[in-house]
mmCIF file of the N, C-alpha and C atoms, coordinates in Angstrom:
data_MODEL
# 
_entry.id   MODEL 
# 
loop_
_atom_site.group_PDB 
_atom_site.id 
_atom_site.type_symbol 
_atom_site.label_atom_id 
_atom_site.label_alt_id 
_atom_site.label_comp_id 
_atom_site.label_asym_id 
_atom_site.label_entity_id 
_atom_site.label_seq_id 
_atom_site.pdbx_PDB_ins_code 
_atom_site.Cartn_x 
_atom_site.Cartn_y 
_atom_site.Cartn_z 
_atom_site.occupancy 
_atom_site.B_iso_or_equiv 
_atom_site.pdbx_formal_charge 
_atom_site.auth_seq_id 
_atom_site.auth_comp_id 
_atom_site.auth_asym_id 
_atom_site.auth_atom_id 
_atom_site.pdbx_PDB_model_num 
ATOM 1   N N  . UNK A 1 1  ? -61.918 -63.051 33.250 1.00 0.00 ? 1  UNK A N  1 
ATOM 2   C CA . UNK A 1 1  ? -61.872 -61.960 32.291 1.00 0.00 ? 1  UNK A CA 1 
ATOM 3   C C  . UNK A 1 1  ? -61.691 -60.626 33.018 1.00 0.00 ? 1  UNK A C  1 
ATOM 4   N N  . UNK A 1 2  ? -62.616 -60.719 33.992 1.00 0.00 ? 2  UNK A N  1 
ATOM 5   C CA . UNK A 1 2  ? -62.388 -59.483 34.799 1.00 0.00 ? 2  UNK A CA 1 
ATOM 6   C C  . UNK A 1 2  ? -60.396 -58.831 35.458 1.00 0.00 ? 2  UNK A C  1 
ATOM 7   N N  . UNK A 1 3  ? -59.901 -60.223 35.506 1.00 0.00 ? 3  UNK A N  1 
ATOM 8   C CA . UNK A 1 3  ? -58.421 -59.949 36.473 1.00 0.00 ? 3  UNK A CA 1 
ATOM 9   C C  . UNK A 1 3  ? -58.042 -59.339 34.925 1.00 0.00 ? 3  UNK A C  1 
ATOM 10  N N  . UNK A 1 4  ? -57.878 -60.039 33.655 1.00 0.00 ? 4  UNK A N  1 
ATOM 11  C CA . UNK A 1 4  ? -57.437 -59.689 32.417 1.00 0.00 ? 4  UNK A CA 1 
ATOM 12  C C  . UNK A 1 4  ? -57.659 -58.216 32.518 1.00 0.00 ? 4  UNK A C  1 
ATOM 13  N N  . UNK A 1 5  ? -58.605 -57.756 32.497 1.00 0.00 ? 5  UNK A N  1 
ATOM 14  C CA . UNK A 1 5  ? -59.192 -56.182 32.144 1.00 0.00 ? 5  UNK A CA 1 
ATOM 15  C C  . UNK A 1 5  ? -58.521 -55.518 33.519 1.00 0.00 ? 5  UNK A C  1 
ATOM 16  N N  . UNK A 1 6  ? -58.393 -55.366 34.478 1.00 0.00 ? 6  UNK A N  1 
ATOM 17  C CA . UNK A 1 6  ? -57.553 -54.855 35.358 1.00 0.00 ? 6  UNK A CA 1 
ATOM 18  C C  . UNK A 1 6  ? -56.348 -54.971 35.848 1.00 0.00 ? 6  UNK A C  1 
ATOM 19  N N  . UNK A 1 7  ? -55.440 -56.371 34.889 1.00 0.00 ? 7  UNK A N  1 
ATOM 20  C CA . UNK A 1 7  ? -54.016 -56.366 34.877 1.00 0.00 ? 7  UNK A CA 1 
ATOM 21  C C  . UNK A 1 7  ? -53.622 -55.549 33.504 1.00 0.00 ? 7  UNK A C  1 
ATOM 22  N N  . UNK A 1 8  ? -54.511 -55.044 32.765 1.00 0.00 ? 8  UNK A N  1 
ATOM 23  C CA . UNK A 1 8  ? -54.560 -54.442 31.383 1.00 0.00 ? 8  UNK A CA 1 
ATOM 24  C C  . UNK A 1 8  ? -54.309 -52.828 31.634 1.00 0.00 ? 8  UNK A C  1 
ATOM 25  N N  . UNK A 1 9  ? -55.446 -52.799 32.384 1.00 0.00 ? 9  UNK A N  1 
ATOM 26  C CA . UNK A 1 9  ? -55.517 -51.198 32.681 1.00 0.00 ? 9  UNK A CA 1 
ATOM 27  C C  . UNK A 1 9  ? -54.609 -50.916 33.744 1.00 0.00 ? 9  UNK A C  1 
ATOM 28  N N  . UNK A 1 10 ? -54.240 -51.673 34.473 1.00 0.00 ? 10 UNK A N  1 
ATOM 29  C CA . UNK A 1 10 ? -52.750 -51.403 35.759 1.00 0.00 ? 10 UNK A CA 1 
ATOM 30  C C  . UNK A 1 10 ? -51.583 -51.292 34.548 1.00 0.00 ? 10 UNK A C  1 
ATOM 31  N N  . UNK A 1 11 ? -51.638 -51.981 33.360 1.00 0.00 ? 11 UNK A N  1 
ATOM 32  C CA . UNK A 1 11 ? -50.058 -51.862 33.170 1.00 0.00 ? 11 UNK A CA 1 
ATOM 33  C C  . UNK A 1 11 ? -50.288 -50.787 31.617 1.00 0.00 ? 11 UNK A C  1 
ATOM 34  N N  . UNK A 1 12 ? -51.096 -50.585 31.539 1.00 0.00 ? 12 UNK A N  1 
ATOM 35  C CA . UNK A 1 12 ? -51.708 -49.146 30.159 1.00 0.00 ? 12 UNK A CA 1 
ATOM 36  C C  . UNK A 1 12 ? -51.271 -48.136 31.244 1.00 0.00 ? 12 UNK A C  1 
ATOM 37  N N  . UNK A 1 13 ? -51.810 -48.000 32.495 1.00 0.00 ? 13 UNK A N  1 
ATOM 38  C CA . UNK A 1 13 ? -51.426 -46.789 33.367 1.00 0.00 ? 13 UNK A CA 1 
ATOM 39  C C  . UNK A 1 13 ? -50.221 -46.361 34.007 1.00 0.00 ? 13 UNK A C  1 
ATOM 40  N N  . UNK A 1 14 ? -49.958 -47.170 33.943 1.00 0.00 ? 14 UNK A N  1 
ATOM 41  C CA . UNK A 1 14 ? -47.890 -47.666 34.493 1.00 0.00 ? 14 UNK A CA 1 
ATOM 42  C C  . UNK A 1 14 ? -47.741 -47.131 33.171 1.00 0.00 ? 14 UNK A C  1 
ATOM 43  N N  . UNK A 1 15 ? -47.592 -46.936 32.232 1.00 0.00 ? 15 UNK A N  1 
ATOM 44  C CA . UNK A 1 15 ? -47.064 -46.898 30.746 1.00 0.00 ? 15 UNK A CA 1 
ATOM 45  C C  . UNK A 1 15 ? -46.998 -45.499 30.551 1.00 0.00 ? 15 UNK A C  1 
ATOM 46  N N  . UNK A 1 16 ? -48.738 -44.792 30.642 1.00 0.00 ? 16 UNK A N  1 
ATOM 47  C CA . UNK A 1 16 ? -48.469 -43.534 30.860 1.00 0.00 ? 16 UNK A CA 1 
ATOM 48  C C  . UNK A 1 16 ? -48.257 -42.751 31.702 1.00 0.00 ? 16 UNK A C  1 
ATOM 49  N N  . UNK A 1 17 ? -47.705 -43.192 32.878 1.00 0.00 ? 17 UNK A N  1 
ATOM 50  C CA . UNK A 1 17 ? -47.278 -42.282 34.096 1.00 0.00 ? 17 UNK A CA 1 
ATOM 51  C C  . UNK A 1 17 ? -45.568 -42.216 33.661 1.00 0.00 ? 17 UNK A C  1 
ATOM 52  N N  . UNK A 1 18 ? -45.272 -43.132 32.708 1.00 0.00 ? 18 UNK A N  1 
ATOM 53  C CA . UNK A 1 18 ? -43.788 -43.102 32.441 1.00 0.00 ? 18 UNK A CA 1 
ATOM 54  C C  . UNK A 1 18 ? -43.473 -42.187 31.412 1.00 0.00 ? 18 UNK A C  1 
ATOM 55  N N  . UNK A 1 19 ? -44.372 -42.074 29.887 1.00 0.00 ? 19 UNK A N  1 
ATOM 56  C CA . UNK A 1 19 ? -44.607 -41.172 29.032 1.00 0.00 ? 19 UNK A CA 1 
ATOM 57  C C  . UNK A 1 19 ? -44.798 -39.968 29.854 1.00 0.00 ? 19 UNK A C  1 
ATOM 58  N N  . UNK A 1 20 ? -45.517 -39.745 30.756 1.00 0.00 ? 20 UNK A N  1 
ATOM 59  C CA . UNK A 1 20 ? -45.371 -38.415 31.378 1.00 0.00 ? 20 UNK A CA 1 
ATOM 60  C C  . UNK A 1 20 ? -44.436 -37.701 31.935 1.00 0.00 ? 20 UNK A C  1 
ATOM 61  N N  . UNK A 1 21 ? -43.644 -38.562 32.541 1.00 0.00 ? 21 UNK A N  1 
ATOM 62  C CA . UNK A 1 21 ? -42.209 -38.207 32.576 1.00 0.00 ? 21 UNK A CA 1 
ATOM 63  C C  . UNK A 1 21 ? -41.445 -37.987 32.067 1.00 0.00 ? 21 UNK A C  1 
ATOM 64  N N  . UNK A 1 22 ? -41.037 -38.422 30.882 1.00 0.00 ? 22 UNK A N  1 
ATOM 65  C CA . UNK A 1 22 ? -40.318 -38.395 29.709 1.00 0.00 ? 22 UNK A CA 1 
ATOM 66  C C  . UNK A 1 22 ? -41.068 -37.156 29.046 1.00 0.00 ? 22 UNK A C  1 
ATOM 67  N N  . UNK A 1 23 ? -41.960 -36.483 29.187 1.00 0.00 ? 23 UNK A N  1 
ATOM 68  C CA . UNK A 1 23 ? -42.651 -35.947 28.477 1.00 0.00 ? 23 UNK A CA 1 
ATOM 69  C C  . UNK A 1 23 ? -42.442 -34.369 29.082 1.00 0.00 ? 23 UNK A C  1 
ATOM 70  N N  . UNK A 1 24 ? -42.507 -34.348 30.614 1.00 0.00 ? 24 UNK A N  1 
ATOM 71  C CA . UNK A 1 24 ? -42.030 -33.104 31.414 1.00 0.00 ? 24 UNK A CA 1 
ATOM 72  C C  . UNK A 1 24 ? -40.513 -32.815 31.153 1.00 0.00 ? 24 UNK A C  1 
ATOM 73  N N  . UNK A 1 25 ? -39.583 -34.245 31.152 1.00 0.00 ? 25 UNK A N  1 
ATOM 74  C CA . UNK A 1 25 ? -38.181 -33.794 30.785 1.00 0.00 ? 25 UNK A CA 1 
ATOM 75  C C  . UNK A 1 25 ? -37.792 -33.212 29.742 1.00 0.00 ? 25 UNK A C  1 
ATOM 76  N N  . UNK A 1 26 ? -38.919 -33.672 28.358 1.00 0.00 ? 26 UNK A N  1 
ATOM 77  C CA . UNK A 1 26 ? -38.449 -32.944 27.444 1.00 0.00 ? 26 UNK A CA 1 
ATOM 78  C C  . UNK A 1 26 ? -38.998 -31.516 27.411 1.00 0.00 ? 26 UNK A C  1 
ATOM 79  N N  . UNK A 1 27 ? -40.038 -30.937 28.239 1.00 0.00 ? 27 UNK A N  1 
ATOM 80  C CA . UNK A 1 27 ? -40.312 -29.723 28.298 1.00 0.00 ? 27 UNK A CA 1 
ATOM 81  C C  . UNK A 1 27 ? -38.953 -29.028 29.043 1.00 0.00 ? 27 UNK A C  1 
ATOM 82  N N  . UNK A 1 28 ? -39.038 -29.489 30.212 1.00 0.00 ? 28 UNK A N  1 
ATOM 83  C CA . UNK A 1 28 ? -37.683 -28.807 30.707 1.00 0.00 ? 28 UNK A CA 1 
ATOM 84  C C  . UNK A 1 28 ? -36.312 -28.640 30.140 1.00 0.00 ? 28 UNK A C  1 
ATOM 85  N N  . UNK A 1 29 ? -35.783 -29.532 29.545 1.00 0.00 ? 29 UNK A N  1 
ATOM 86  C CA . UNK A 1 29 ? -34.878 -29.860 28.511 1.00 0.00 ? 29 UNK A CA 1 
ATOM 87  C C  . UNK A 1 29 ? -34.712 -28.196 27.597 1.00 0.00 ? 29 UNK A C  1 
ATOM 88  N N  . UNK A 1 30 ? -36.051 -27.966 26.849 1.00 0.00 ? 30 UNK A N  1 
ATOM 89  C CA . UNK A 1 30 ? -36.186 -27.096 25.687 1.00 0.00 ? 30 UNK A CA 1 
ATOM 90  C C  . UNK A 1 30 ? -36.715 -26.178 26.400 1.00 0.00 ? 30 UNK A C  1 
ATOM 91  N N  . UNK A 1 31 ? -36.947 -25.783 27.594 1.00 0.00 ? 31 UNK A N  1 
ATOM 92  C CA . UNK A 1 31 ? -37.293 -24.548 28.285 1.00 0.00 ? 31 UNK A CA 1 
ATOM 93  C C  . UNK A 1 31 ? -35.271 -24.066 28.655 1.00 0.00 ? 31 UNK A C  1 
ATOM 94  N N  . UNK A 1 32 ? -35.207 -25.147 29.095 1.00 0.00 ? 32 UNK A N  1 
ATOM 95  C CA . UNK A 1 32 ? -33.383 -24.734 29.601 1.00 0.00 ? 32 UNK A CA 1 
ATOM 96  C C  . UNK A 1 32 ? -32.988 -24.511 28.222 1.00 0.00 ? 32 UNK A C  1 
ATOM 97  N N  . UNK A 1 33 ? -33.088 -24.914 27.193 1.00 0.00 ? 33 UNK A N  1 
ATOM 98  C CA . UNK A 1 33 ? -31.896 -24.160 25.918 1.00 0.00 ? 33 UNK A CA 1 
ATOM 99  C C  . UNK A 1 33 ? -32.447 -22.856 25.397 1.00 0.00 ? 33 UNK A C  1 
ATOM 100 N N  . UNK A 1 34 ? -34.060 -22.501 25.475 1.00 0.00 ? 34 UNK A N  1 
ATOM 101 C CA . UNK A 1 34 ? -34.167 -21.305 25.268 1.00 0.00 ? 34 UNK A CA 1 
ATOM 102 C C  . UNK A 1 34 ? -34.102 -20.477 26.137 1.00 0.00 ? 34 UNK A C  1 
ATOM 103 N N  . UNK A 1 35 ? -33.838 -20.255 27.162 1.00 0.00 ? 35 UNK A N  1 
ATOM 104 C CA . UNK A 1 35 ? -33.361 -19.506 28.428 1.00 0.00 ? 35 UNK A CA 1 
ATOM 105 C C  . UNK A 1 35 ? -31.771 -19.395 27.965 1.00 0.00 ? 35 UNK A C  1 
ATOM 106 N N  . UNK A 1 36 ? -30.972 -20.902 27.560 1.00 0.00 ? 36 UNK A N  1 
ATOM 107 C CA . UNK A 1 36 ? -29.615 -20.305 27.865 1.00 0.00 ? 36 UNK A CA 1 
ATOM 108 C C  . UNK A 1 36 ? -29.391 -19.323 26.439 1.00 0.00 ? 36 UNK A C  1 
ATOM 109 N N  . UNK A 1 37 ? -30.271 -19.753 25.234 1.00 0.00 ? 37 UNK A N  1 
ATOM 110 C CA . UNK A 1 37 ? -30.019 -18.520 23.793 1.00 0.00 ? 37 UNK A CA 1 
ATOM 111 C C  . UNK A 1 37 ? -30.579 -17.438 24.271 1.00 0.00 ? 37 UNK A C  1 
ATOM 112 N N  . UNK A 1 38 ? -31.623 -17.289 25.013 1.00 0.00 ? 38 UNK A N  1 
ATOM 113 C CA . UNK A 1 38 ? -32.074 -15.785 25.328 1.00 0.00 ? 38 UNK A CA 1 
ATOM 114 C C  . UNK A 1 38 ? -30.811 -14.778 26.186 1.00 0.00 ? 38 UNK A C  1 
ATOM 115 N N  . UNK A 1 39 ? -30.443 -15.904 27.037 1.00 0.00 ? 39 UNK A N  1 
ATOM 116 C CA . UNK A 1 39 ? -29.307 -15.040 27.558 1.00 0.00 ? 39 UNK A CA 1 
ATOM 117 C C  . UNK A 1 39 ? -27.841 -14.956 26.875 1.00 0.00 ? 39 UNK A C  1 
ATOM 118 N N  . UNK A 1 40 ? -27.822 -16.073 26.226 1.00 0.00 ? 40 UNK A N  1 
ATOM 119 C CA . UNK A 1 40 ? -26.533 -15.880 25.825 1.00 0.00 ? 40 UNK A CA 1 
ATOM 120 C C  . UNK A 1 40 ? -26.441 -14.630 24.183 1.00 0.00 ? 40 UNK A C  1 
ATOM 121 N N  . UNK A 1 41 ? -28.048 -14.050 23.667 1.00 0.00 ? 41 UNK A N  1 
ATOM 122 C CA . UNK A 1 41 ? -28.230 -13.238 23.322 1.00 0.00 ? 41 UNK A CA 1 
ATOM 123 C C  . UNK A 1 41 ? -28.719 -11.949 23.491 1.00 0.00 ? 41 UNK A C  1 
ATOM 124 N N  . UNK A 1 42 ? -29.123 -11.953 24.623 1.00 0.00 ? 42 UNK A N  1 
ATOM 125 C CA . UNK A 1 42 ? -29.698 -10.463 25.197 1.00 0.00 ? 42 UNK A CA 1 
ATOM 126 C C  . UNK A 1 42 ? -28.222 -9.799  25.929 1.00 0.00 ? 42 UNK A C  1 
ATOM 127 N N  . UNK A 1 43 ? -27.544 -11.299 26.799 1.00 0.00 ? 43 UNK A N  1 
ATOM 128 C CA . UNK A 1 43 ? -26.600 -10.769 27.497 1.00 0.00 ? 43 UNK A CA 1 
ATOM 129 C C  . UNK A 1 43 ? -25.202 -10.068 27.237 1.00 0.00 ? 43 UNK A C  1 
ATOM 130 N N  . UNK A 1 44 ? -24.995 -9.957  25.983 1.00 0.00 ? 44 UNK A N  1 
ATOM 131 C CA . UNK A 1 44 ? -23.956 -8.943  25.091 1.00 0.00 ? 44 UNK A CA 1 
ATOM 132 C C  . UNK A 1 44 ? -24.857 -7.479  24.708 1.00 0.00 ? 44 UNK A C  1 
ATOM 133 N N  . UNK A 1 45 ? -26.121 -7.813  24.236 1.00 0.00 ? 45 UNK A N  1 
ATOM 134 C CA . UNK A 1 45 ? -26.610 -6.266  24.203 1.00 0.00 ? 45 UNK A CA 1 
ATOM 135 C C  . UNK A 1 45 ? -26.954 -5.498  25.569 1.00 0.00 ? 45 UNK A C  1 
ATOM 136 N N  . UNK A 1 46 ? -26.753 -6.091  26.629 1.00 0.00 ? 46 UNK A N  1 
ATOM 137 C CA . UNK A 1 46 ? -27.585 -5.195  28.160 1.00 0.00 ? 46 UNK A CA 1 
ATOM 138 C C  . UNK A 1 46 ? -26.210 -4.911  28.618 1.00 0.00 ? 46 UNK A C  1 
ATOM 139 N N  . UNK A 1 47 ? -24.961 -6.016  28.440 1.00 0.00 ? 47 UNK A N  1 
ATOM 140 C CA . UNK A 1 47 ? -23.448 -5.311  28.930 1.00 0.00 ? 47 UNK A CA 1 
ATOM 141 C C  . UNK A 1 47 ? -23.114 -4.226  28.384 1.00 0.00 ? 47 UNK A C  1 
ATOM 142 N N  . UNK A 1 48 ? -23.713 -4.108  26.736 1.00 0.00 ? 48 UNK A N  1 
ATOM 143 C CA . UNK A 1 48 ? -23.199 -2.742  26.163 1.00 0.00 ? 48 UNK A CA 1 
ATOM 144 C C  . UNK A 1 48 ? -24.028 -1.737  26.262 1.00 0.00 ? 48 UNK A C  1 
ATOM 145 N N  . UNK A 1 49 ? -25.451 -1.924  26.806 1.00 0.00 ? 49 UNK A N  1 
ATOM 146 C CA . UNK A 1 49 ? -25.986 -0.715  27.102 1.00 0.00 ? 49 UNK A CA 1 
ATOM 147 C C  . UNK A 1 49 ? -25.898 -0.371  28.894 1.00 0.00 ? 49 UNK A C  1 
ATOM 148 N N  . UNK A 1 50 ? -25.349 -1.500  29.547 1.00 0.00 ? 50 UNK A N  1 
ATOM 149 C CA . UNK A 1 50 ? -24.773 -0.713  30.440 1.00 0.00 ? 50 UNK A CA 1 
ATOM 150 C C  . UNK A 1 50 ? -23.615 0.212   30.570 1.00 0.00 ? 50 UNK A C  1 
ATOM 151 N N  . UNK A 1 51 ? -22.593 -0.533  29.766 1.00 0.00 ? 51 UNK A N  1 
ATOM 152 C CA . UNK A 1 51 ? -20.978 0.177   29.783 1.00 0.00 ? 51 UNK A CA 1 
ATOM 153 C C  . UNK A 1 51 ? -21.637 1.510   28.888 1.00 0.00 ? 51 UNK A C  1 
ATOM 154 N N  . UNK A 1 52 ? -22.256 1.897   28.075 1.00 0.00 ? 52 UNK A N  1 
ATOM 155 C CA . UNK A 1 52 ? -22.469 3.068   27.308 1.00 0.00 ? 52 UNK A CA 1 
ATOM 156 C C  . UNK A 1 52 ? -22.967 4.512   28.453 1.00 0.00 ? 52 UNK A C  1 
ATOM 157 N N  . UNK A 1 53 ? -24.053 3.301   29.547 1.00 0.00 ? 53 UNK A N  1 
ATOM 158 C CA . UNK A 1 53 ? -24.465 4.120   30.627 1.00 0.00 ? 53 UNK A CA 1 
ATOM 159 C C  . UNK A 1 53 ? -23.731 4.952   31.217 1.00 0.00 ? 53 UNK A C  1 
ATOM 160 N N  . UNK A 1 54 ? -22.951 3.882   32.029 1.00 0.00 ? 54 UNK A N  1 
ATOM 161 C CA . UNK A 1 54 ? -22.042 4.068   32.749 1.00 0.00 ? 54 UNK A CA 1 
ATOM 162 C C  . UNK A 1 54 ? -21.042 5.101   32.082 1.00 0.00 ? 54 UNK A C  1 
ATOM 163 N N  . UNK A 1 55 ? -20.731 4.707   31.084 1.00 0.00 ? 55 UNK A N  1 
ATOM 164 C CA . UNK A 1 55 ? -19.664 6.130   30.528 1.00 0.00 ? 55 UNK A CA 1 
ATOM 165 C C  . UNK A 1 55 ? -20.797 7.228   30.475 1.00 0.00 ? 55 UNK A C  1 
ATOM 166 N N  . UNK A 1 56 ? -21.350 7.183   29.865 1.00 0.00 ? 56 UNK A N  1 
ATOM 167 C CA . UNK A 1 56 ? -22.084 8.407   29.734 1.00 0.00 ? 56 UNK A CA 1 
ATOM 168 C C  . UNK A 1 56 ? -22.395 9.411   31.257 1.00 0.00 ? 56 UNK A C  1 
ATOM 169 N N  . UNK A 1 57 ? -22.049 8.802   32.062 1.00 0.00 ? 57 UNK A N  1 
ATOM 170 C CA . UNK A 1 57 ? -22.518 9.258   33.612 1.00 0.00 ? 57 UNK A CA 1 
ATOM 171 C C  . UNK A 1 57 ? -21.367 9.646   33.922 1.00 0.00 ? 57 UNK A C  1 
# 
């Protein structure tokens, strides 16, 4: 009974070391698409308040 209960808990822990992975990728995943909308929306308003600069100088 005892090998049962520790071939149990070896392969429950294998299981979630894999969920954890899958679990960081999807953080990274949705950290990278709001980085690329932040820039691909900030980065048209900071070109035009540079070029406004720049003329203005």
């Amino acid at each position: 009974m005892h090998k049962f209960v520790a071939k149990l808990h070896t392969t429950l822990v294998a299981r979630e070391k894999g969920a954890t992975a899958v679990e960081y990728g999807l953080m990274v995943a949705l950290i990278a698409i709001v980085i690329i909308v932040a820039v691909a929306l900030l980065g048209t308003n900071l070109s035009t308040l540079f070029n406004n600069t720049a003329n203005s100088v």
